[in-house]
C-alpha positions as CSV (number, residue, x, y, z in Angstrom):
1,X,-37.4,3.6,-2.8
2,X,-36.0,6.8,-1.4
3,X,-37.1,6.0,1.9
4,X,-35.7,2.6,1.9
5,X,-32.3,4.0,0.2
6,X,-32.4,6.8,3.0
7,X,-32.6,3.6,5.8
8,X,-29.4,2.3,4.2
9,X,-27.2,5.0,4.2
10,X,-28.2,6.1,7.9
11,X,-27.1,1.7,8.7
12,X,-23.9,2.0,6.4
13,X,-22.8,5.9,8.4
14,X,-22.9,3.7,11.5
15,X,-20.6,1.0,10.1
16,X,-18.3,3.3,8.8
17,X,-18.0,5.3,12.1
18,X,-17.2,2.3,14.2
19,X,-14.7,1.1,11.6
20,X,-13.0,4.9,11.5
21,X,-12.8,4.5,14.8
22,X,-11.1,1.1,15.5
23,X,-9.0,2.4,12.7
24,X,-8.2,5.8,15.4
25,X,-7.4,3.2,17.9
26,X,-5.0,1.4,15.7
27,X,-3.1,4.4,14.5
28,X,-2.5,5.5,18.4
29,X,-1.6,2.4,19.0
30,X,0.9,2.1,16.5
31,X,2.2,5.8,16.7
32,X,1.5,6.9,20.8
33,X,0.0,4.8,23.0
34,X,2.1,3.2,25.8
35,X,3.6,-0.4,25.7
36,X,0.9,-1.3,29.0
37,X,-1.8,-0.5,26.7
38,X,-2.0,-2.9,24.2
39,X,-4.3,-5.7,25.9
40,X,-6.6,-3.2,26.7
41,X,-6.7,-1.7,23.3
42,X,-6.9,-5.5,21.5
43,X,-10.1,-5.9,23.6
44,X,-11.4,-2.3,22.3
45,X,-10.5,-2.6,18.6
46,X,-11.9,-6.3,18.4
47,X,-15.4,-5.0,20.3
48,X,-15.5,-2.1,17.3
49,X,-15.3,-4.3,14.5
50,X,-17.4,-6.8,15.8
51,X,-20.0,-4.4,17.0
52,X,-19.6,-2.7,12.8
53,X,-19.7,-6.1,11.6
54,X,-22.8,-7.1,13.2
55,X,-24.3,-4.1,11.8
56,X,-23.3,-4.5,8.2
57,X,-24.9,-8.1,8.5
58,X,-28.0,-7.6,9.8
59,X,-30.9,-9.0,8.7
60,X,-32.5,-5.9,8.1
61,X,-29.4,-4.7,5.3
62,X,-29.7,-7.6,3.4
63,X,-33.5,-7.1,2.6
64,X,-33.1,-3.2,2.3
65,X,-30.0,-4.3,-0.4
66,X,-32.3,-6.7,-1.7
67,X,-34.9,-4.6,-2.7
68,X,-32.7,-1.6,-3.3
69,X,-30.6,-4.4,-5.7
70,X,-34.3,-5.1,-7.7
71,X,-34.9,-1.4,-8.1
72,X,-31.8,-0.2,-9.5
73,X,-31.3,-3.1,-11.7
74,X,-30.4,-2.2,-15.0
75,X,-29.3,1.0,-13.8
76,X,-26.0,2.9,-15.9
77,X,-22.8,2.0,-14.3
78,X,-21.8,5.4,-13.2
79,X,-25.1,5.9,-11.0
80,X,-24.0,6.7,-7.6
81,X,-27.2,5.3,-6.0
82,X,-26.7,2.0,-8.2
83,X,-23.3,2.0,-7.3
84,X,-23.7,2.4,-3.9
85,X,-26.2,-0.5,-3.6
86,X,-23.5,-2.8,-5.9
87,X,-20.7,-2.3,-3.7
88,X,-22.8,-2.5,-0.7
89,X,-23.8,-5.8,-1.9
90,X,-20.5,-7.1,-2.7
91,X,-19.4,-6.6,0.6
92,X,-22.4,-7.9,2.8
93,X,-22.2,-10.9,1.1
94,X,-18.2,-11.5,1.8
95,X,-19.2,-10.1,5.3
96,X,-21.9,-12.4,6.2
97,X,-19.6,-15.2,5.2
98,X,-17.4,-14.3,8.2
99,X,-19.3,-15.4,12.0
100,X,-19.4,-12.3,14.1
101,X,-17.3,-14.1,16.7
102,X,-14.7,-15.1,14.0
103,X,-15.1,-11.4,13.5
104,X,-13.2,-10.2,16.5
105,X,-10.7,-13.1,17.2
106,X,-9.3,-12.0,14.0
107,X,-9.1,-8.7,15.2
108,X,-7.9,-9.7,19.3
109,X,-5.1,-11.6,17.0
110,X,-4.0,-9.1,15.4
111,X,-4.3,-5.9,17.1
112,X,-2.1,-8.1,20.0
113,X,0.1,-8.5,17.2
114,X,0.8,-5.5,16.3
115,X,2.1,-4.7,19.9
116,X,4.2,-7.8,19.8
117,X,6.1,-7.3,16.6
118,X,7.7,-3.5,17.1
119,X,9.9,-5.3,20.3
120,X,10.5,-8.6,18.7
121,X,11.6,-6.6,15.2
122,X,13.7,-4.1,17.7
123,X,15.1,-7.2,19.2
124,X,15.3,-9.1,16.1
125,X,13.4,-12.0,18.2
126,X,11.4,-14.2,15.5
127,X,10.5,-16.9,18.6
128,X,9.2,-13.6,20.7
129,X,7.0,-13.1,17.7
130,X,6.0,-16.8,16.7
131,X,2.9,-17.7,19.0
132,X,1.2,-14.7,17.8
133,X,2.0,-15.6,14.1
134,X,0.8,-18.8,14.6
135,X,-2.7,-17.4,16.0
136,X,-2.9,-15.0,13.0
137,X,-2.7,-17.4,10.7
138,X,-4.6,-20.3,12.2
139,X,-7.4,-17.2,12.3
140,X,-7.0,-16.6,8.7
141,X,-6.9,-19.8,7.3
142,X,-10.0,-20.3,9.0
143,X,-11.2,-17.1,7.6
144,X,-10.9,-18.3,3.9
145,X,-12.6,-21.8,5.1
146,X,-15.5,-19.2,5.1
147,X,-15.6,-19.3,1.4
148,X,-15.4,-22.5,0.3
149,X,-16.5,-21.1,-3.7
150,X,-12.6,-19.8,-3.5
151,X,-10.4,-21.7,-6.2
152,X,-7.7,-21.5,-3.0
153,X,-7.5,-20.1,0.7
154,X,-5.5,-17.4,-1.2
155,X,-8.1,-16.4,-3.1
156,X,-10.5,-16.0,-0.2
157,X,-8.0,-13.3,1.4
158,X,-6.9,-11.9,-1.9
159,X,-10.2,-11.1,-2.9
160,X,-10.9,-8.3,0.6
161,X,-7.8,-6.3,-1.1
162,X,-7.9,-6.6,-4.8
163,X,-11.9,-7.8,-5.8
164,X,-11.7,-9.2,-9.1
165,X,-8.2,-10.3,-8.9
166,X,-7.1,-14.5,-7.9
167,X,-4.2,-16.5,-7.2
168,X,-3.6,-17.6,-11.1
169,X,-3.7,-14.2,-12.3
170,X,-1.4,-13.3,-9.8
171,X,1.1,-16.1,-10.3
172,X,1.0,-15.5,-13.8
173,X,2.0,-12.0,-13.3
174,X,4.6,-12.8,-11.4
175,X,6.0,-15.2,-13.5
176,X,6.3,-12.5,-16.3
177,X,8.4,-10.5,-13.9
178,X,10.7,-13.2,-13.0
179,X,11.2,-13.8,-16.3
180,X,12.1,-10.2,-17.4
181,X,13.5,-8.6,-14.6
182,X,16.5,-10.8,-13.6
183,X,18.6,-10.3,-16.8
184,X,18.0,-6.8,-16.3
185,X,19.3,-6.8,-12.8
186,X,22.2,-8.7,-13.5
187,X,22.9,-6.2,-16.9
188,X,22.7,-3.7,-14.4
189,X,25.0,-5.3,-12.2
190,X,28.3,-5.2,-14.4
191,X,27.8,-1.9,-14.6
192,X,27.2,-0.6,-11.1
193,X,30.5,-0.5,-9.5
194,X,30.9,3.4,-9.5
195,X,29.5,3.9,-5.5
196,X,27.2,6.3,-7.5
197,X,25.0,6.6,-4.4
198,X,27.8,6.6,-1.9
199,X,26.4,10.2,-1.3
200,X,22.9,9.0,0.2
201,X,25.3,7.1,3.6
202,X,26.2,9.2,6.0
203,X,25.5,11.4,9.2
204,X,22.4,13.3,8.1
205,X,20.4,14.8,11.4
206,X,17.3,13.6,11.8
207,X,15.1,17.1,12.6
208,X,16.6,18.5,9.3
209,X,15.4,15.1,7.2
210,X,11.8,15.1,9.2
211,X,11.8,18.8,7.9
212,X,12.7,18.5,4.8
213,X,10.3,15.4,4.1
214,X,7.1,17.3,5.8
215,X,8.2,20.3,3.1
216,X,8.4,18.0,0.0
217,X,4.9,16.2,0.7
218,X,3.5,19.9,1.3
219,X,5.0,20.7,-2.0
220,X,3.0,17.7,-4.0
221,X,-0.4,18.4,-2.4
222,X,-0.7,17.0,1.2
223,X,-2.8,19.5,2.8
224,X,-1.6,19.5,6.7
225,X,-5.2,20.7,7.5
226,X,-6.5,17.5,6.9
227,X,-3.6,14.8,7.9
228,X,-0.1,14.6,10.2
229,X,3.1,13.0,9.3
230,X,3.9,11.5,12.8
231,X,6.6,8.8,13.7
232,X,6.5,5.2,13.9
233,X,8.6,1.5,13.7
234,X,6.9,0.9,10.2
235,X,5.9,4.1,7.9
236,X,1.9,3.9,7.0
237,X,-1.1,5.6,6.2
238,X,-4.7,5.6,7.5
239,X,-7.9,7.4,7.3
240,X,-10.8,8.2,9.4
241,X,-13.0,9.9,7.2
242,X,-12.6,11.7,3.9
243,X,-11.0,15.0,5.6
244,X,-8.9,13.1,8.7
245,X,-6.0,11.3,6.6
246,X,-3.0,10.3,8.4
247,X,0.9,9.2,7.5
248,X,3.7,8.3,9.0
249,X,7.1,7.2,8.7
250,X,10.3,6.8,10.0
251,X,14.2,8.3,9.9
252,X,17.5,6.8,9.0
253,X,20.4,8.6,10.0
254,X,22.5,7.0,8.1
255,X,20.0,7.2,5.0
256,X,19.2,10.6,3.2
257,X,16.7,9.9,1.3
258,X,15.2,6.7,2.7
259,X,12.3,9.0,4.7
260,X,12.0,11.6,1.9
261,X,11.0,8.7,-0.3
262,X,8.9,6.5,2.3
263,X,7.1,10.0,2.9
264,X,6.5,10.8,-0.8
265,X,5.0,6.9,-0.8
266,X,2.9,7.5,2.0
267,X,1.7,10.9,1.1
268,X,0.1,9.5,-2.3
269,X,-1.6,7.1,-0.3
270,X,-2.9,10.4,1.1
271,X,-3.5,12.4,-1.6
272,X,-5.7,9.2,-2.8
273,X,-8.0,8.9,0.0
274,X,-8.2,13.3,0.4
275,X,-9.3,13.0,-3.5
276,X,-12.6,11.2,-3.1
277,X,-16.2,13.3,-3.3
278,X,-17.7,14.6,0.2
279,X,-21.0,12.9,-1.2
280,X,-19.2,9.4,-0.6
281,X,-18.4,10.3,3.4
282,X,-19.8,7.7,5.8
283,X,-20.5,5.2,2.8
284,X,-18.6,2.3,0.9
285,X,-18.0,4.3,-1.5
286,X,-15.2,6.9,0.2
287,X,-12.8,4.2,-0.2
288,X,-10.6,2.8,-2.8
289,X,-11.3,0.8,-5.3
290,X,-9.1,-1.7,-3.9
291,X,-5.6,-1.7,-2.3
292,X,-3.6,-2.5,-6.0
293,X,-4.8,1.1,-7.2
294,X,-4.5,2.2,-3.5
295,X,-0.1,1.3,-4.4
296,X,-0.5,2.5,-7.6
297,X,-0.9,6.0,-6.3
298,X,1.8,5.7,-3.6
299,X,4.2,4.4,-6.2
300,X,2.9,6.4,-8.8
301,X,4.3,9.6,-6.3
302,X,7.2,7.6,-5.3
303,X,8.6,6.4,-8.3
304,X,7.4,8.0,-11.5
305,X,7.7,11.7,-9.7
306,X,9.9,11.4,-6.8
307,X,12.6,9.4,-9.0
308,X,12.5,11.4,-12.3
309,X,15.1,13.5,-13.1
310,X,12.8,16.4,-13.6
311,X,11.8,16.0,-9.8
312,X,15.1,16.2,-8.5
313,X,16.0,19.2,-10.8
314,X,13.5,21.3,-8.8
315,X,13.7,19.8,-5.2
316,X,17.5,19.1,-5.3
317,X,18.4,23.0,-4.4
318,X,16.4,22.5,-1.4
319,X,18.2,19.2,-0.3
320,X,21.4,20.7,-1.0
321,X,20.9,23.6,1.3
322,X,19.4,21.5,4.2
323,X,22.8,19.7,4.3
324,X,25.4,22.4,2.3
325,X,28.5,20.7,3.7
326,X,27.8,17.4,3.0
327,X,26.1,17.7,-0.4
328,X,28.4,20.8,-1.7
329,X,29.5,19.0,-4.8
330,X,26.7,17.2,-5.8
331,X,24.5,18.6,-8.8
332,X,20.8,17.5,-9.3
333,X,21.6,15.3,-11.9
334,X,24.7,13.2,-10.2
335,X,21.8,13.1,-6.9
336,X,19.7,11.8,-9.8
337,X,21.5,8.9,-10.5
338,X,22.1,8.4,-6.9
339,X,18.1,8.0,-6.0
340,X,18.5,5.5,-8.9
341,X,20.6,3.3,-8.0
342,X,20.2,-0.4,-8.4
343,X,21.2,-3.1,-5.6
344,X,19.8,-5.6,-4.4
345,X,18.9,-4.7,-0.6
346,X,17.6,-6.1,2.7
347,X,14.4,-4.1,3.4
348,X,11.5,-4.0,0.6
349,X,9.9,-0.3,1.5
350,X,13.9,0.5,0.5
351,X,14.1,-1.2,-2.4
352,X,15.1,0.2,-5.5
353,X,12.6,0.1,-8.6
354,X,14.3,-2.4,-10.6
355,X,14.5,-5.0,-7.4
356,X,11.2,-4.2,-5.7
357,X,8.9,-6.8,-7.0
358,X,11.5,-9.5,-6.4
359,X,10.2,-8.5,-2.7
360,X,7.0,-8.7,-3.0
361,X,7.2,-12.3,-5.4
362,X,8.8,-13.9,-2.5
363,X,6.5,-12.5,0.1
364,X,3.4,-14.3,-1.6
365,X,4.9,-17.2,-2.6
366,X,5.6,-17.7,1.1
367,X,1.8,-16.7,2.2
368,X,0.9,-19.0,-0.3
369,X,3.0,-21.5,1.2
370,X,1.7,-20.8,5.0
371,X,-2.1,-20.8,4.0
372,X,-2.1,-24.0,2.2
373,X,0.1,-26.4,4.9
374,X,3.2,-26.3,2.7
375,X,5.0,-24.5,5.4
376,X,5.0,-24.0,8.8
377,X,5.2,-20.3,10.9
378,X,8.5,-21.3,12.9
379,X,10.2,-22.2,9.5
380,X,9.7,-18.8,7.9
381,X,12.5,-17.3,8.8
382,X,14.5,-20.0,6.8
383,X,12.0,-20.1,3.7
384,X,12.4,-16.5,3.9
385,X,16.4,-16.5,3.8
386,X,16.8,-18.9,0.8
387,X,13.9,-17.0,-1.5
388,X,15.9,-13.3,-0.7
389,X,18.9,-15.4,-2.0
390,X,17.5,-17.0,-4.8
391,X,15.9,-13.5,-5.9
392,X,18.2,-10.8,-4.9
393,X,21.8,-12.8,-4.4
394,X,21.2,-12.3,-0.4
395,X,22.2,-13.9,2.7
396,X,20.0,-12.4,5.8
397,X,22.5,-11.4,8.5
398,X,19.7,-11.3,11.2
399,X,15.6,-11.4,11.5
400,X,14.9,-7.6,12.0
401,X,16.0,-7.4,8.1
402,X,14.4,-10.4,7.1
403,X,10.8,-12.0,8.3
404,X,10.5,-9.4,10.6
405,X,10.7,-6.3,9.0
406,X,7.5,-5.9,7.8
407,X,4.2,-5.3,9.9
408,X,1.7,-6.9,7.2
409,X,1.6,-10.5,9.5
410,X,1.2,-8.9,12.5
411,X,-1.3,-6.8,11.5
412,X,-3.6,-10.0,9.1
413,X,-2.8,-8.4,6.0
414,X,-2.4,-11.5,4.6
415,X,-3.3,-11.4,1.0
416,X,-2.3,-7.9,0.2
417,X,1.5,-8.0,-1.1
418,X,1.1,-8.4,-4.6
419,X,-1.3,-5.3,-4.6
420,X,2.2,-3.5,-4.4
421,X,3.0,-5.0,-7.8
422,X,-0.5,-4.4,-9.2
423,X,0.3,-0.9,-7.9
424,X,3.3,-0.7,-10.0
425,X,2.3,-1.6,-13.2
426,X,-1.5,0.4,-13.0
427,X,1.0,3.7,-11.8
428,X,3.4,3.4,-15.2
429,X,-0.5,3.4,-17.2
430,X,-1.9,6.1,-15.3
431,X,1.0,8.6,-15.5
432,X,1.7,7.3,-19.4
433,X,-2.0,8.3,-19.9
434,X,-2.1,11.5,-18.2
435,X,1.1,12.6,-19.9
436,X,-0.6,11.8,-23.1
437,X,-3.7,13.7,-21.6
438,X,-1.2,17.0,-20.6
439,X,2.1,16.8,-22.1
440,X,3.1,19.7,-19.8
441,X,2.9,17.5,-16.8
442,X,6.8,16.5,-17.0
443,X,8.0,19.6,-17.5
444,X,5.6,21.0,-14.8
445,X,6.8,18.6,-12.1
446,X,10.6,19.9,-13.3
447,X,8.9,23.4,-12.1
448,X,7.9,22.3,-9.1
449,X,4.1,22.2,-10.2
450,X,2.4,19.0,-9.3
451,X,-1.3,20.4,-9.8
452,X,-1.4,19.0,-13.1
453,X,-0.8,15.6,-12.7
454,X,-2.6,15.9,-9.1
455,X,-5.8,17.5,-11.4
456,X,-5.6,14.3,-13.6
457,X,-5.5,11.8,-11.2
458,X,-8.2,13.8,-9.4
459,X,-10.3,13.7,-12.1
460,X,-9.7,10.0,-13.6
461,X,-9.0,7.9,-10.8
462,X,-9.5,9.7,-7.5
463,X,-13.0,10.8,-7.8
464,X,-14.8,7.2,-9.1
465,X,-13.2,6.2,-5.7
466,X,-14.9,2.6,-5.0
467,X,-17.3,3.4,-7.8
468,X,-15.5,0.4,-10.1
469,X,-13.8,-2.4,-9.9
470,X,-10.1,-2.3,-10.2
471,X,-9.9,-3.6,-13.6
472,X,-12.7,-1.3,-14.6
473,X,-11.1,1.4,-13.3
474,X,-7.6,1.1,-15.6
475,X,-9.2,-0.2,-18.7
476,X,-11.8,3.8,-17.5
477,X,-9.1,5.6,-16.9
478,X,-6.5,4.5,-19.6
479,X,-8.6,3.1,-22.1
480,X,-5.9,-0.2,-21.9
481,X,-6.4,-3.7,-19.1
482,X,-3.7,-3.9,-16.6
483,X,-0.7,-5.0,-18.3
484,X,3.2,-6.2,-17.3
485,X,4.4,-4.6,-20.3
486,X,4.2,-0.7,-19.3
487,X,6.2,-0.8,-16.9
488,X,8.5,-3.2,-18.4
489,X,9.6,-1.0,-21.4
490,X,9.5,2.0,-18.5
491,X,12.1,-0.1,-16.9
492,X,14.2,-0.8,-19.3
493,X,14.0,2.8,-20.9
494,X,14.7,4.5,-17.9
495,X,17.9,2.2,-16.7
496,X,19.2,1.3,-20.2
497,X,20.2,5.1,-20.0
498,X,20.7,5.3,-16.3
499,X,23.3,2.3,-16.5
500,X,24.6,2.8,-21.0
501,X,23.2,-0.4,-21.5
């Protein structure tokens, strides 16, 4: 068995080297390479991961997890070996659903696509972007014909970021949300007339912001040794291997904190992907359990640390005296409130906590809506302007802040917006639980301290990395399923005093 388990891993180290390396590709092109490069580097990146898929699906994996599969059966959950076989399993058979040749058009699509968008966003050109869209989603939908078990085509895509997870769950969730978080918005609303974060629009240099941010994600854990924070259209962060992980972002001038927080996002990402064990390199396993905890721990680090008041009574002094003049009579509390601030905006990565997953409703609806036939690519743009009014009370002045702004479509990442809203409500349960595990954790952050909480997440979610399922890993880690109702009461705690509702 040891020989044959031995065989496996040596296969797997292979897939996951190609794949780190189409991911390499992808990060230059999205961060460095020149404009002329991009049909060049479609043709690479599509070679890569059909070259990795072909691998995963060989013949000669599927026996190996065969009898691997036989031999561990019975095995305790927390085996590695056992786990590793599982998970290996899970994905070959998604994988060998999906022809090799299907494999890379998806990827050609795509990776074209995400040289297309940056200059039709810059442009705010939705007909410059249109024939590709049309080709990524004519590839997906034929993508999710490749599972014709799935309840929908959603289902299919949903299923490669959030296993477990379908489009009824999802829509049920969502429905909570829309229930409880419009009253609460409009509450919010009467009050909210006081320009409380007037402070956060000016003339704020950008060198001093891109400092500042690299400090603050230092300061939570990032370890520079391992990962950059480098520039680019739409801020990101990507891996190649469990000591190479990479984010990026970008700078508003006329937005203080818009970077600082994107950063703080991306960087928990980071500190995710930097927490799994070395003995998981070059396996399944050194990766997430799927991308819903994935957001949890980016919004987890944006929200429930970078947005508390105990945060920004330790990082505030440091703010203040990167811009003195302008932020001379501010105190860490009023910059609290500020940060906090409720209004319905524009751009989802800027969105405020209350709004956010009014975003990412309308998002999926509209996949939803593409996938099955209900709509067509060149009428996005106008499904997408009536949803951000019927949500957030919106009328789109121009594409760039509407159906362009995000790069999920160009890049196929069709199927993973409502992990951001998973994401929120696992990150209220994991920091509720790990403040129940280490009371000290608030007051730590308030101190500047993030080891604690970093420690916790380490040792309950980080380190089972792809070990469990996603709702396995909450109902591990918190002892509770995924739930709406969390975050709900954190919600209305936090902004009932926020606002004197």
């Amino acid at each position: 068995m040891q020989n044959k388990l031995a065989d496996l891993k040596a296969r797997l180290a292979e897939v996951d080297d190609l794949e780190n390396t189409a991911s390499l590709l992808e990060w230059d092109q999205l961060t460095m390479m020149p404009p002329g490069g991009a049909a060049g580097r479609a043709d690479q990146v599509a070679t890569l991961q059909k070259l990795a898929h072909e691998k995963f699906t060989a013949d000669e994996v599927g026996h190996l997890l065969a009898d691997l599969g036989a031999e561990y059966q019975g095995a305790p959950a927390e085996d590695n070996e056992a786990a590793l076989v599982r998970v290996a399993t899970r994905l070959f058979r998604r994988k060998t659903q999906i022809p090799p040749a299907l494999v890379a058009e998806m990827f050609q699509a795509t990776s074209t696509g995400q040289s297309i968008w940056p200059r039709a966003r810059a442009a705010s050109d939705f007909s410059a972007f249109l024939p590709q869209l049309e080709k990524i989603f004519d590839v997906k939908r034929r993508v999710a014909a490749c599972f014709p078990e799935a309840a929908s085509p959603y289902d299919a895509l949903l299923d490669e970021y959030e296993p477990g997870a379908n489009t009824v769950q999802v829509r049920a969730m969502f429905d909570e949300l829309k229930r409880e978080l419009p009253p609460l918005v409009q509450a919010i609303a009467a009050r909210s007339d006081d320009g409380r974060d007037a402070i956060l629009h000016g003339d704020y240099d950008e060198a001093a912001q891109w400092a500042l941010t690299r400090r603050a994600v230092e300061q939570i854990g990032y370890d520079f040794n391992q990962g950059r924070l480098d520039p680019t259209v739409h801020p990101f962060e990507t891996s190649f291997g469990l000591h190479d992980v990479r984010i990026t972002n970008r700078v508003r001038r006329d937005h203080l904190t818009a970077c600082l927080m994107g950063s703080l996002h991306e960087a928990g990402h980071a500190l995710y992907d930097l927490g799994y064990p070395d003995q998981y390199a070059r396996t399944p396993l050194g990766h997430s359990a799927s991308l819903g905890i994935h957001e949890s721990q980016s919004r987890l680090w944006e929200n429930l640390v970078g947005r508390s008041r105990g945060y920004w009574h330790y990082f505030f002094p440091q703010m203040q005296a990167a811009f003195a003049p302008q932020l001379a009579a501010q105190t860490a509390d009023s910059f609290y409130r500020a940060v906090n601030t409720v209004r319905p905006t524009y751009v989802r990565v800027e969105a405020d906590e209350v709004t956010y997953n009014l975003h990412t409703v309308l998002r999926f609806e509209l996949e939803v809506d593409l996938l099955e036939g209900r709509l067509e690519p060149r009428h996005a743009p106008a499904a997408w302007n009536a949803k951000v009014k019927e949500y957030l009370g919106l009328t789109v002045p121009e594409d760039r802040l509407g159906v362009l702004q995000d790069t999920h479509w160009a890049s196929g990442l069709i199927g993973y917006f409502p992990t951001y809203t998973i994401g929120n409500l696992a990150s209220v349960q994991f920091f509720n639980k790990a403040v129940a595990d280490v009371p000290s954790i608030p007051a730590d952050i308030a101190h500047g301290q993030f080891d604690t909480l970093l420690g916790w997440l380490r040792q309950n979610v980080h380190r089972h990395a792809r070990k469990y399922l996603p709702g396995d890993l909450i109902q591990i880690a918190t002892g509770q399923p995924l739930s709406a109702k969390p975050y709900l009461a954190y919600l209305h705690k936090k902004y009932s005093e926020l606002y004197s509702l």
